[in-house]
N, C-alpha and C positions, 0 to 999 in steps of 0.2 A: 474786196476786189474779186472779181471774179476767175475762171481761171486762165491763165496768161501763156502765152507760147514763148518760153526765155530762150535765147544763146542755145543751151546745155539741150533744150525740148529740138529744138529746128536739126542740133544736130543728131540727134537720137532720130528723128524723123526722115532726116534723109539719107542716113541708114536702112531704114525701115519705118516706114509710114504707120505699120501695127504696133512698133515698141510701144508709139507716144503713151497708146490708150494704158498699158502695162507702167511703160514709169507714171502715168500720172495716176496711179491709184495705188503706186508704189511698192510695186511688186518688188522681192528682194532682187537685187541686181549684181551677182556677179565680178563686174568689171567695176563695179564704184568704189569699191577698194583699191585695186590694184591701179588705177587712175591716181588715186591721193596719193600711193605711194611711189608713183612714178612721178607725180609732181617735184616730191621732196627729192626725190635719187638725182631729179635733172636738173634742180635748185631753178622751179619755176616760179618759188615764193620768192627768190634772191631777186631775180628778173623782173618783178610785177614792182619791187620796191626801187629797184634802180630806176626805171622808167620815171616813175615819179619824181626821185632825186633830179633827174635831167631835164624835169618839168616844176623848179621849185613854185612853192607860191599857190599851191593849188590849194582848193575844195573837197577834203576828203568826203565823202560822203557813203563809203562802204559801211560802216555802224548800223545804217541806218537799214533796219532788216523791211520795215512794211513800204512794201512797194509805194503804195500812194504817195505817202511821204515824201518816197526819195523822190518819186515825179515830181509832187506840188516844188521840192526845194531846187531839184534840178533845172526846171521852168524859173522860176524865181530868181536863180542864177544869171541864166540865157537871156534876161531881160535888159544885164550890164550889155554898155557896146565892148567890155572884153569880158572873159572868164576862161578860168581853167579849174577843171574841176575832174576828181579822180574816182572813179565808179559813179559816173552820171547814169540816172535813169531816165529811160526812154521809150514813151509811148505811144505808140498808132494802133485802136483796136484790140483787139487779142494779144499784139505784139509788145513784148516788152524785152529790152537788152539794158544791161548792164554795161556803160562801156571803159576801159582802162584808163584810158586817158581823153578828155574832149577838152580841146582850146579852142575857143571863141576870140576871133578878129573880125569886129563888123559885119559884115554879113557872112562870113567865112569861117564854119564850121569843122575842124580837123579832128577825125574822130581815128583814133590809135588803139590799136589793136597787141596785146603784149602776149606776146610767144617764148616758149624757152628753147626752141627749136632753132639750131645753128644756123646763118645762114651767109654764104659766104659772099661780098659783097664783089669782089674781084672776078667772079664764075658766077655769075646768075644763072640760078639751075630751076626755074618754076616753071618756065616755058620748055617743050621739047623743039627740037629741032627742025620736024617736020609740023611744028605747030598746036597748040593745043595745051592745058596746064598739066605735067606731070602728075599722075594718081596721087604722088606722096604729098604735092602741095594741096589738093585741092581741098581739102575739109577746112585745110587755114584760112583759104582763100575765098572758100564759102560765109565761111565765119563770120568775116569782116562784109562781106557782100549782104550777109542778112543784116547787120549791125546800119548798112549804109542804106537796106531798101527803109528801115522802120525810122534813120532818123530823116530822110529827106521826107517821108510820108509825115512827118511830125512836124517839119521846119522845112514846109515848101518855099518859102521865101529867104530861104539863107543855101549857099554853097555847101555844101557836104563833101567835103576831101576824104577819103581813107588811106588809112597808112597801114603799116604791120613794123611793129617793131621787136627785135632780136637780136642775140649774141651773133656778132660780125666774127667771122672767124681769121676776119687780116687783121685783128685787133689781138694783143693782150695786154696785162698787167703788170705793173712793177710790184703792183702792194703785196706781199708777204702775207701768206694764210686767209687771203680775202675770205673762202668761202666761210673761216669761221667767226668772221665780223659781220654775220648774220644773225641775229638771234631771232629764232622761231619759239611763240608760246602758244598754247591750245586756247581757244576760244569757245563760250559757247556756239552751239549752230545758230545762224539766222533762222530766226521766226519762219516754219513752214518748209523748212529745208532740210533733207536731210544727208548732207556732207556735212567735214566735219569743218571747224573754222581756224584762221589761226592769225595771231598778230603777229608781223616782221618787225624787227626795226636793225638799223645800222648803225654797229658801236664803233667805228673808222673811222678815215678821214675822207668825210664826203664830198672835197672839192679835190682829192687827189685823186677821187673814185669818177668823177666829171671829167675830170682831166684825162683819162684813159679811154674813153670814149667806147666803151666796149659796146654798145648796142648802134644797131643801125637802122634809119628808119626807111622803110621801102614805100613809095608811091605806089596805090596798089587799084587808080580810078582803072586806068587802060584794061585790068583785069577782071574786075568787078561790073563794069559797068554793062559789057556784051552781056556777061550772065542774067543783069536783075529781072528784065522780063518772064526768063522761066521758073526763077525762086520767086517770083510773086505768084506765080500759079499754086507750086509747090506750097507758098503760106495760106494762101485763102484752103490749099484743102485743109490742112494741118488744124490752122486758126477754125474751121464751120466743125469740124471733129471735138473741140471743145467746148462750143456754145450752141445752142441754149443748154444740150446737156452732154455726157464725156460716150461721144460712140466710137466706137472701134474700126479703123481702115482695115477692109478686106486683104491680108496679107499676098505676096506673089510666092509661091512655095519654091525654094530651089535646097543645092547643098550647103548652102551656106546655115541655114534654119538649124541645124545642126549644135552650132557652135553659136545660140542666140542665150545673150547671156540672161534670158526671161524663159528657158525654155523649161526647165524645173516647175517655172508655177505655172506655165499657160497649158492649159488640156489640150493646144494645136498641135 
């Protein structure tokens, strides 16, 4: 396969349109540690697996590291008039996402998006006041916008819903020591990847963990949908910077260049 604009590239890139050329030739980076270890502190592997719990029945297909694959089984999936399936792969082009959770209803595609990021459902805080998405949502809400321009490009004849799903915070628990009825083990990396990997599972009681309803899932078309026009601009540069061969977006210099966590290897 050739090379691909994933999830983790779109958002490095619109950060900085220069990083991409740097992570994809995989210059050491900084912040991809302290990312993995901020995963774990926020227990956003706890989060990825409950999702699933409250989506029983599905399709794992995270295992499955060569991209192709996951497409040709993803596609092969999609062809049921239902499915649920958990890290579907998705392709249009250059573009490929990984998505958390996709359920398939007839022509109505719900593609979910899993955050470990609080969100409190009683106060919706994504929108400001005077309009417009808050800075602090907006990379989440990007996220899911790129997940939704690649699969309607892929599945022009099915509805594409997006959600974002998180810890509610009008919600808690009765269960006792939940966080450590998580067991996390080390995995190798996926094929080509270089994060580390890990398998969850859940030694509790996983209808009393249903029964709590701790995540919430937010409708997220109204937000999504104004933006996709300029994140399709934003992907065709991204996506033409990786084929036929890897060339480098001409950086914008400001202070922030400062604190680029590529700055050690790039001679800019």
């Amino acid at each position: 396969m050739s090379s691909t604009l994933s999830k983790s590239d779109f958002k490095v890139a619109r950060d900085c349109p220069t990083k991409l050329y740097y992570r994809k030739l995989k210059y050491p980076d900084s912040k991809a540690e302290d990312e993995y270890l901020q995963l774990l502190a926020e227990g956003g592997y706890a989060v990825g697996l409950l999702a699933q719990l409250l989506h029983p029945g599905g399709v794992d297909l995270g295992d499955i590291g060569d991209p192709d694959e996951a497409v040709r089984r993803t596609n092969e999936l999609l062809r049921q008039d239902r499915a649920l399936i958990y890290e579907a792969a998705v392709r249009h082009g250059a573009c490929l996402v990984r998505v958390d959770v996709l359920v398939k209803e007839g022509d109505v595609l719900e593609l979910i998006e899993v955050k470990s990021k609080s969100y409190d459902s009683a106060k919706p805080d994504m929108v400001l006041k005077r309009g417009g998405i808050d800075s602090k949502w907006r990379p989440y809400v990007e996220d899911v916008a790129y997940q939704t321009l690649v699969a309607r490009r892929a599945f022009p004849e099915m509805r594409v819903v997006p959600f974002l799903m998180m810890p509610n915070k009008q919600r808690t628990t009765a269960i006792e020591g939940l966080n450590s009825q998580f067991r996390v083990e080390r995995k190798p990396p996926r094929p080509g990847s270089r994060f580390r990997n890990f398998q969850v599972t859940f030694t509790g009681d996983v209808e009393a963990l249903r029964r709590d309803k701790l995540l919430v899932k937010v409708p997220m078309a109204k937000l999504v949908d104004p933006m996709l026009d300029t994140l399709a601009n934003a992907t065709e540069e991204f996506a033409a910077s990786l084929e036929p061969e890897l060339t480098r977006i001409p950086p914008v210099l400001s202070v922030a260049c400062a604190k680029c966590e590529y700055r050690n290897a790039s001679e800019d």
